[in-house]
C-alpha positions as CSV (number, residue, x, y, z in Angstrom):
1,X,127.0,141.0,59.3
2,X,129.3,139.2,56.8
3,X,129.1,135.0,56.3
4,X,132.1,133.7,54.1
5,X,132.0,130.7,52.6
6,X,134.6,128.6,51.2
7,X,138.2,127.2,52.6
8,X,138.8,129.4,55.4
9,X,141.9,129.3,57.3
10,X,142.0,128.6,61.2
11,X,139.5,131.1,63.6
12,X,142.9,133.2,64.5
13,X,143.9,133.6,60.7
14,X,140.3,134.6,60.1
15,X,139.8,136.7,62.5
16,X,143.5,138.6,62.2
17,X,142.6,138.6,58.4
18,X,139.0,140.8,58.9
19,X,141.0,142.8,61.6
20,X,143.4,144.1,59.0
21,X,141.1,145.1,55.9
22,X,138.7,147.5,55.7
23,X,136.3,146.0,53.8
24,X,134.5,143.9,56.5
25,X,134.0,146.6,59.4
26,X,135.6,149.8,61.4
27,X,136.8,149.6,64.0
28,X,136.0,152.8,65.0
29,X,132.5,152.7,65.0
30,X,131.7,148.8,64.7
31,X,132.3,145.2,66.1
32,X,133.5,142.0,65.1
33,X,132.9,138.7,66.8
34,X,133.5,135.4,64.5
35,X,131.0,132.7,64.9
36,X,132.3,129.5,62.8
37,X,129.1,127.1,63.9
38,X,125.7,127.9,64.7
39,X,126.6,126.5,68.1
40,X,128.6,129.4,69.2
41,X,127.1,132.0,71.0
42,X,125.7,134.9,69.1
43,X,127.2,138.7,70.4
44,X,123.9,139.9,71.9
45,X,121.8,139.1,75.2
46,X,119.3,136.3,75.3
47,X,116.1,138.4,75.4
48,X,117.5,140.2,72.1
49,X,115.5,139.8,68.9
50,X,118.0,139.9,65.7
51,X,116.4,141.3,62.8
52,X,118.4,140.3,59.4
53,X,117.8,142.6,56.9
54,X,118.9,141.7,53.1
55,X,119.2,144.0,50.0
56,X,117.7,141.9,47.6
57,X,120.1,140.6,45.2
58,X,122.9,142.9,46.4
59,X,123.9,140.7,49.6
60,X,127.4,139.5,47.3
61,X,130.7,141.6,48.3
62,X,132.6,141.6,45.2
63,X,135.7,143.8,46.5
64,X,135.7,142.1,49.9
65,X,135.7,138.6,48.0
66,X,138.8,140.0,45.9
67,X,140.3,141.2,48.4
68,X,140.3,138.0,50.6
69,X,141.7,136.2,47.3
70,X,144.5,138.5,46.9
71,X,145.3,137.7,50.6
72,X,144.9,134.4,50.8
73,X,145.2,132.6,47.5
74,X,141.8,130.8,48.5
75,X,138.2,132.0,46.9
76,X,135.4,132.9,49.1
77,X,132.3,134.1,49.0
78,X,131.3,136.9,50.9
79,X,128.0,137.7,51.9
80,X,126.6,141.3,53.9
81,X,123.4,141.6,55.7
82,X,122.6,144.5,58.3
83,X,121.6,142.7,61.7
84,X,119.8,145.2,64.0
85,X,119.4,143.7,67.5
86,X,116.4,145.0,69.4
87,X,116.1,144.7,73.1
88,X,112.5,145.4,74.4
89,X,110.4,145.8,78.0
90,X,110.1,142.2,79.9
91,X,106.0,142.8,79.5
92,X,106.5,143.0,75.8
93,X,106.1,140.1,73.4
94,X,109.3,140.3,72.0
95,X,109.0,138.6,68.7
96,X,106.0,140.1,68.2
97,X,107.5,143.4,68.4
98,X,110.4,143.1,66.7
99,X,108.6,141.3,63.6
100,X,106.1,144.5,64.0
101,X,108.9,146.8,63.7
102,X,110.7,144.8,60.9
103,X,109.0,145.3,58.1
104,X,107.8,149.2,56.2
105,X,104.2,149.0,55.8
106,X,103.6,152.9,56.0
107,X,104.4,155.8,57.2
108,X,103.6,154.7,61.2
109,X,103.9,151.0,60.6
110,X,107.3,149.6,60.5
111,X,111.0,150.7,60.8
112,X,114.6,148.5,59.6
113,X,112.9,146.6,56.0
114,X,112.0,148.0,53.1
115,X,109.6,145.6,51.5
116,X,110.3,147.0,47.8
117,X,114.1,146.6,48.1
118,X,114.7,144.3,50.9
119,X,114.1,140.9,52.3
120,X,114.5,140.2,56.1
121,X,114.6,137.1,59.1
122,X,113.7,138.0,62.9
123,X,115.5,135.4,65.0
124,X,115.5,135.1,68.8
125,X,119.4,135.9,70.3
126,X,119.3,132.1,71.1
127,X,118.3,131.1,67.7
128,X,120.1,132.9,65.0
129,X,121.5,130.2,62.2
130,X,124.4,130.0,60.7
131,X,124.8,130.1,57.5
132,X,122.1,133.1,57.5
133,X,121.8,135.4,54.9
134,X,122.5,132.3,52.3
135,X,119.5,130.6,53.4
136,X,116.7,129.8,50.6
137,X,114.6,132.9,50.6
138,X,113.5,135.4,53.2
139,X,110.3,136.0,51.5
140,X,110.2,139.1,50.5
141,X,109.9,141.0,53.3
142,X,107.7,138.5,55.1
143,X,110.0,138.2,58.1
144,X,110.1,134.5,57.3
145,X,112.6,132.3,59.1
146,X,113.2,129.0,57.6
147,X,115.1,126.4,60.2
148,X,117.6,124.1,58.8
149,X,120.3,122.2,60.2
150,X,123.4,125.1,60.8
């Protein structure tokens, strides 16, 4: 997951603009959907539980941002999270699940967040902000989602 932030061109100028570099994804193994608002729907199903997870103090893409400059003419600043979505049984508790899997707490306990390196969210499918990774802090490794106005 990438946010950019800054003066960004028109969705098709964006979007053409992340399809030609490399910096942002591969094609050949990943995605890309553009989300300019938190309105827009998020790429995953509704039952989904997102899971952010944030290196701490490495989320800043220096290359990417020089890249988009040398493209554009306009700074950004570009930010890279890993978003795992989890999909689980209908009798599961979901969020409860997904937080439980979230964050290393031993060798049984825990899966996608290390808690010594890494800071993470756990959204609902339906609720996933934007701007994300920018937020003020995860917590580290709490799995704490602060809500704000997207």
């Amino acid at each position: 997951m990438f946010e950019l932030h800054g003066p960004l061109p028109a969705r098709a100028a964006v979007e053409d603009l992340l399809h030609r570099s490399t910096w942002f994804y591969n094609p050949h193994k990943e995605r890309c959907a553009v989300r300019f608002s938190g309105r827009e729907a998020v790429p995953a199903e509704a039952a989904e539980q997102i899971v952010l997870v944030v290196e701490r103090g490495g989320e800043r893409r220096a290359a990417a941002e020089r890249w988009w400059l040398h493209e554009t003419g306009q700074p950004v600043q570009v930010r890279e999270a890993v978003a795992w979505r989890l999909r689980f049984e209908k009798s599961e508790d979901a969020p409860a699940r997904a937080a439980e899997l979230a964050l290393l707490s031993g060798r049984r306990h825990g899966l996608l967040c290390n808690p010594n390196a890494q800071d993470h969210a756990v959204a609902g499918a339906a609720r996933v902000p934007l701007p994300w990774i920018a937020r003020e802090p995860h917590g580290r490794g709490s799995g704490e989602h602060r809500e704000g106005s997207s």
